[in-house]
DSSP file (Angstrom, degrees, kcal/mol; ACC not computed):
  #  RESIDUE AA STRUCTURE BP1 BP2  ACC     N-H-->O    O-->H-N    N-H-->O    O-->H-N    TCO  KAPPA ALPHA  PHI   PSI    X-CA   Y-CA   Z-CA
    1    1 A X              0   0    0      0, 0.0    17,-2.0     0, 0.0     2,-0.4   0.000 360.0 360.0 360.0 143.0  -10.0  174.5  105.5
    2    2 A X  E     -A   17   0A   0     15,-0.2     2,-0.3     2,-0.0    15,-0.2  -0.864 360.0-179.5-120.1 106.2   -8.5  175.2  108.7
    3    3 A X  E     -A   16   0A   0     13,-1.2    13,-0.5    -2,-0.4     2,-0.3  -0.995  25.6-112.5-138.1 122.3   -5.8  177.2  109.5
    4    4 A X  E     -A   15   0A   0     -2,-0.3    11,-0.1    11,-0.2     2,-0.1  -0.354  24.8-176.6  10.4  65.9   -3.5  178.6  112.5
    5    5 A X  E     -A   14   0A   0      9,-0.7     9,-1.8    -2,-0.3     2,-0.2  -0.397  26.7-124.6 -87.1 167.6   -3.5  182.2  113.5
    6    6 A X        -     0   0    0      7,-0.2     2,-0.2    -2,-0.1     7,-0.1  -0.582  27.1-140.0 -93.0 161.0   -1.0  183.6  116.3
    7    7 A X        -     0   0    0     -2,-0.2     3,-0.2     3,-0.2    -1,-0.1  -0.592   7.9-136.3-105.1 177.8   -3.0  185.3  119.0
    8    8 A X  S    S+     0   0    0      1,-0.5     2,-0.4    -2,-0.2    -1,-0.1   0.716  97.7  25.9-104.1 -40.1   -1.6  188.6  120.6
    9    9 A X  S    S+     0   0    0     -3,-0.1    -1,-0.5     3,-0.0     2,-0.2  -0.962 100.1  60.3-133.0 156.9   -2.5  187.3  124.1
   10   10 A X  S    S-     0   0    0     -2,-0.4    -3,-0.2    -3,-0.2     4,-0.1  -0.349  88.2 -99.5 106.6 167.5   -2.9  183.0  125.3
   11   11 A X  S    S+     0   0    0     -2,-0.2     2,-0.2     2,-0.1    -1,-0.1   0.484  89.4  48.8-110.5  11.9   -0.2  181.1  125.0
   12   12 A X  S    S-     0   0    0      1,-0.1    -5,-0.1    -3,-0.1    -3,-0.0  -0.803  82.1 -81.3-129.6 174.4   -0.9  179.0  121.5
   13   13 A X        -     0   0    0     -2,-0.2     2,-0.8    -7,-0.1    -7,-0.2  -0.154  49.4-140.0 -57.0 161.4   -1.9  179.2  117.9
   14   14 A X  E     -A    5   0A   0     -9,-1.8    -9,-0.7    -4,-0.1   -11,-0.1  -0.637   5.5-124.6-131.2 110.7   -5.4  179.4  117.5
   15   15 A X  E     +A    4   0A   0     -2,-0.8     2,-0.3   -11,-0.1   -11,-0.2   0.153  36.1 147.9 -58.8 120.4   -7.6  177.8  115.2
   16   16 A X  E     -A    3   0A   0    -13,-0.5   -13,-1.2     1,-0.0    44,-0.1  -0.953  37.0-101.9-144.1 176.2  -10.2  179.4  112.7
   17   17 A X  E     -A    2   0A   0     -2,-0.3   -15,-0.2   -15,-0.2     3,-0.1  -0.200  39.8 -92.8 -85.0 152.9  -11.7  178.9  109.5
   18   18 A X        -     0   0    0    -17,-2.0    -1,-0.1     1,-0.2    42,-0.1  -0.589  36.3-166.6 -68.2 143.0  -11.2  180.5  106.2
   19   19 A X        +     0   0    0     41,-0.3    18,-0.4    -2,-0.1    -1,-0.2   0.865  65.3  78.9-121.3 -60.2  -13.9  183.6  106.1
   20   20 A X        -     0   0    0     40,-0.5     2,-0.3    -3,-0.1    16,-0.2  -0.175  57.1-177.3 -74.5 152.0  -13.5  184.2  102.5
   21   21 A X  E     -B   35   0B   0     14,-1.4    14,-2.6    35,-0.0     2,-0.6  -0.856  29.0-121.4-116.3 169.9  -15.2  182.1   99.7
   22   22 A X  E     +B   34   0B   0     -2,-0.3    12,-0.2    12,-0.3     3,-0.2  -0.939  36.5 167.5-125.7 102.4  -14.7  182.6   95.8
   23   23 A X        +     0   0    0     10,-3.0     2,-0.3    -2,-0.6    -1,-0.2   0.988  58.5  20.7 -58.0 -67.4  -18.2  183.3   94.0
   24   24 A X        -     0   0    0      9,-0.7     2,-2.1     2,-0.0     7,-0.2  -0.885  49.0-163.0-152.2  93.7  -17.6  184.4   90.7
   25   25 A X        -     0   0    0     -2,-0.3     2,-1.3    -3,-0.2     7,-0.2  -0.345  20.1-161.3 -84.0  75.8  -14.5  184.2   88.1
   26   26 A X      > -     0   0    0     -2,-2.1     5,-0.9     1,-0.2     3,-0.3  -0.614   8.7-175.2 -66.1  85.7  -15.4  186.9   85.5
   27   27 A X  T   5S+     0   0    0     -2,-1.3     3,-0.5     3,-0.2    -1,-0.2   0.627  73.0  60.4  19.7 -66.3  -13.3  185.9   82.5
   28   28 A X  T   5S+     0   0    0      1,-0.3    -1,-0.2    -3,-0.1    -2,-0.1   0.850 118.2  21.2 -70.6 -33.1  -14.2  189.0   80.5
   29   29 A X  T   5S-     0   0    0     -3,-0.3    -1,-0.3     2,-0.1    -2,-0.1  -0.057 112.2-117.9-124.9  34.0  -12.9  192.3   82.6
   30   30 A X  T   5S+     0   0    0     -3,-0.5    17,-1.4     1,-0.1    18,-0.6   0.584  71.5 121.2  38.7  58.8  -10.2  189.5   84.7
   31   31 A X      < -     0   0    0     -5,-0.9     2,-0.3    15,-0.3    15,-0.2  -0.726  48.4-152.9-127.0 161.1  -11.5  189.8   88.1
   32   32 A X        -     0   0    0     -2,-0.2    13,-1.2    -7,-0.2     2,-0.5  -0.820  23.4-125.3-148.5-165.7  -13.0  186.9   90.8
   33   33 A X  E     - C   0  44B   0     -2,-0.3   -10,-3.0    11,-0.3    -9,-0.7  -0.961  24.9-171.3-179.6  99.0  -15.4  187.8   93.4
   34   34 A X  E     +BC  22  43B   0      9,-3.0     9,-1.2    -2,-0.5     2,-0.4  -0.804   7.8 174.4-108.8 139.1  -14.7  187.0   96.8
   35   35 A X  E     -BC  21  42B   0    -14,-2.6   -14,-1.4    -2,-0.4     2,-0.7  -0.957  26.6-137.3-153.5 158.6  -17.1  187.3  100.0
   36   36 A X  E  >> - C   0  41B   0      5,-1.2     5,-1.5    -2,-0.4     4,-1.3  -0.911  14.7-164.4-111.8 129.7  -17.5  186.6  103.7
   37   37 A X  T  45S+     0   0    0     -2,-0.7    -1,-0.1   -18,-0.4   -17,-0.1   0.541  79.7  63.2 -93.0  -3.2  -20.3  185.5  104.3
   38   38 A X  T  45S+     0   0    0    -19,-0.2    -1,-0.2     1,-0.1    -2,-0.0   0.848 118.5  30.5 -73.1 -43.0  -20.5  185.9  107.9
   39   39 A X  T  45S-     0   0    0      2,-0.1    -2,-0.2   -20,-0.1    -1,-0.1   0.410 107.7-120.8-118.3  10.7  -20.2  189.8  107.5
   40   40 A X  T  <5 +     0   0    0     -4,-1.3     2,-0.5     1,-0.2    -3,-0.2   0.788  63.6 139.2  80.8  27.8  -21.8  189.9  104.4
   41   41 A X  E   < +C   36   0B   0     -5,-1.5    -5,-1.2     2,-0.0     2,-0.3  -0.844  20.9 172.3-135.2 134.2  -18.7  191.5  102.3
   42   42 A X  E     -C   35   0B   0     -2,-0.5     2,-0.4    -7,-0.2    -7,-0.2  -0.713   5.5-177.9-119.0 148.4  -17.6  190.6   99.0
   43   43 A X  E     -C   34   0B   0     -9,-1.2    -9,-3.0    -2,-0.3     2,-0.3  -0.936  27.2-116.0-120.8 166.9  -14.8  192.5   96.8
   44   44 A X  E     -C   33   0B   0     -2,-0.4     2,-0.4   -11,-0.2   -11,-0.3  -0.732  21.4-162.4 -95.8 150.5  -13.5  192.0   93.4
   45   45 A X        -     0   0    0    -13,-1.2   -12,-0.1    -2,-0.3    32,-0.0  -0.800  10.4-145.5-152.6  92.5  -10.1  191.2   93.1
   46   46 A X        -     0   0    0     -2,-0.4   -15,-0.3   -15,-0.2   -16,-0.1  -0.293   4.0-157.2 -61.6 160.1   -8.5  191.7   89.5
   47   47 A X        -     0   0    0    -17,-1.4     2,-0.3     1,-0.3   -16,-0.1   0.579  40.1-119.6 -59.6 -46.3   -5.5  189.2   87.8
   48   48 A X        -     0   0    0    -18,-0.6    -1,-0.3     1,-0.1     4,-0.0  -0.969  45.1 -49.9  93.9-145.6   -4.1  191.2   85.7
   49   49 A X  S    S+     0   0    0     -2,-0.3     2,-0.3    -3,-0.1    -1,-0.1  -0.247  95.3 115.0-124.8  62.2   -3.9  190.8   81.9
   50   50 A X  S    S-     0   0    0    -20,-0.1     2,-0.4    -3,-0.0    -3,-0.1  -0.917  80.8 -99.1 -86.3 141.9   -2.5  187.3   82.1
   51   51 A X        -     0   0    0     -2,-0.3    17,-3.9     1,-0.1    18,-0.2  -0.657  51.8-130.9-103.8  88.2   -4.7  184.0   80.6
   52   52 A X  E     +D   67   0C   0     -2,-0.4    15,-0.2    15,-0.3    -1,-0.1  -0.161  36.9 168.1  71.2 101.7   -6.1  182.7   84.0
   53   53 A X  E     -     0   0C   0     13,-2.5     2,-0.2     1,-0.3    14,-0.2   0.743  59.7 -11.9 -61.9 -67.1   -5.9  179.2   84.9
   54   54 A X  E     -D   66   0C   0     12,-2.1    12,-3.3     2,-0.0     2,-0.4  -0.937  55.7-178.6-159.1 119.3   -6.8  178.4   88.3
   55   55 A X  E     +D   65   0C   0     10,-0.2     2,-0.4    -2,-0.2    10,-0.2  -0.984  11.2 156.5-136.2 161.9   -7.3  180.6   91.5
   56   56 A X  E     -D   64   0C   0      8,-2.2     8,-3.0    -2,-0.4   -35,-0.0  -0.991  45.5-100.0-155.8 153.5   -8.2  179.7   95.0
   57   57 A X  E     -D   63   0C   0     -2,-0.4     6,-0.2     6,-0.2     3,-0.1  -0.487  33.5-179.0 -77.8 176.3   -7.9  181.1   98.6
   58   58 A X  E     -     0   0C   0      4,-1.1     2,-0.3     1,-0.6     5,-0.1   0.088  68.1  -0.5-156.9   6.3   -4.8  179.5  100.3
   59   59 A X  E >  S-D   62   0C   0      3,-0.8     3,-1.1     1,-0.0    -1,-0.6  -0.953 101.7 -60.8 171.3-169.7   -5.1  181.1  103.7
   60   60 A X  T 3  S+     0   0    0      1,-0.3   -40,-0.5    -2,-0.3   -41,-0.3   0.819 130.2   7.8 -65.9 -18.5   -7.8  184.1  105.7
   61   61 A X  T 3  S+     0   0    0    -42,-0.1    16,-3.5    16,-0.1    17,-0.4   0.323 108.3  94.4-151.0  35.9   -7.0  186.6  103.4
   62   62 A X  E <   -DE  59  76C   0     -3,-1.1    -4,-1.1    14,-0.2    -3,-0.8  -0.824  42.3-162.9-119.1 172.2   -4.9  185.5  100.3
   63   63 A X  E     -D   57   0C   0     12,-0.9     2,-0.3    -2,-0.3    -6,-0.2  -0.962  11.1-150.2-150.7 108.4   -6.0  184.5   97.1
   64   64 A X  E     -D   56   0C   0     -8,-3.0    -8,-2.2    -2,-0.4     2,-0.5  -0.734  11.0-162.2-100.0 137.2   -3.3  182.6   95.0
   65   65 A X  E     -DF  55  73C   0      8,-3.7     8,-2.0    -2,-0.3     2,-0.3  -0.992   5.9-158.3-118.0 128.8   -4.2  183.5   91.1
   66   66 A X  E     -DF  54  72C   0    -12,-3.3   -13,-2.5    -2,-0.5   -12,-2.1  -0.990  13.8-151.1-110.9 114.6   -2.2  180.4   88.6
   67   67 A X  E >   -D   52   0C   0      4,-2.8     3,-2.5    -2,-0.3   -15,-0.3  -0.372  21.8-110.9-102.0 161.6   -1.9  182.1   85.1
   68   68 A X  T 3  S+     0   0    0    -17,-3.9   -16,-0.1     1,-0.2    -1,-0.1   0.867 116.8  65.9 -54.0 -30.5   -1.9  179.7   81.7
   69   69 A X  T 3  S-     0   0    0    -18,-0.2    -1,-0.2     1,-0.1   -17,-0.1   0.494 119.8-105.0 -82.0   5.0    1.7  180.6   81.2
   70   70 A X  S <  S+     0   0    0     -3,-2.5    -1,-0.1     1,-0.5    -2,-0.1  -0.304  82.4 112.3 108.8 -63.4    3.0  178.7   84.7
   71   71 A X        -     0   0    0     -5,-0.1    -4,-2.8     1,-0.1    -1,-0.5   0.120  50.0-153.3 -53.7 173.8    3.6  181.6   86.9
   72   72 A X  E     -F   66   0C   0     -6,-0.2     2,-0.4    -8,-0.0    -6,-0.2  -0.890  10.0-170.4-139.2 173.7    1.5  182.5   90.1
   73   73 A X  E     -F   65   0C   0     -8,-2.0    -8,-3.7    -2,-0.2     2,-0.2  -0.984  12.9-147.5-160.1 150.9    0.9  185.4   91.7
   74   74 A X        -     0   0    0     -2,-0.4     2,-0.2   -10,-0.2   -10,-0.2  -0.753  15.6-153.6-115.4-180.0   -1.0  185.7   95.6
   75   75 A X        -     0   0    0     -2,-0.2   -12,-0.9   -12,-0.1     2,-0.8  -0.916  18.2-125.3-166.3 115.3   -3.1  188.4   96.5
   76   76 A X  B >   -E   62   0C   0     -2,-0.2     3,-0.8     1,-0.2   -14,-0.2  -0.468  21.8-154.3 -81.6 129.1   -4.1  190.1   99.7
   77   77 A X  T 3  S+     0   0    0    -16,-3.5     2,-0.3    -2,-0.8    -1,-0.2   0.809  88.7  41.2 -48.9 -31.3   -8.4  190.2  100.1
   78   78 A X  T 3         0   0    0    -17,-0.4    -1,-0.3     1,-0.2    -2,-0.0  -0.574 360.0 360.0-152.2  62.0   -8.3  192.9  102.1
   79   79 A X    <         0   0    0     -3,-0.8    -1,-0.2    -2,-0.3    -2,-0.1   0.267 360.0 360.0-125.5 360.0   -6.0  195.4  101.2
């Protein structure tokens, strides 16, 4: 995926790739397992206690979690 960050200084967007990937969807204790593999650092990144559907990143440092019941909820990677 490619996506559009603002620069502070040049006079357009600039492109770069999403740095995170999504390892590991632990089910049991409702977490997923995110890492960049370029700087070699992964966190865990709980759900909640709602019944887990689908999650995926959706831009450089969110992580959109889609629960059985319909709702969604995003999540920043690196807060």
């Amino acid at each position: 995926m490619i996506y559009y960050r603002k620069t502070l200084f040049g006079s357009g967007p600039k492109l770069t790739a999403v740095q995170f990937d999504l390892i590991e969807t632990d089910f049991d204790n409702n977490f997923v397992t995110v890492e960049d593999k370029e700087l070699g650092i992964q966190r865990e990144i709980k759900w909640g206690d709602k019944k887990l559907k689908k999650s995926k990143i959706i831009g450089e440092y969110e992580i959109l979690f889609i629960y059985e019941d319909g709702s969604e909820k995003v999540e920043r990677i690196l807060e």
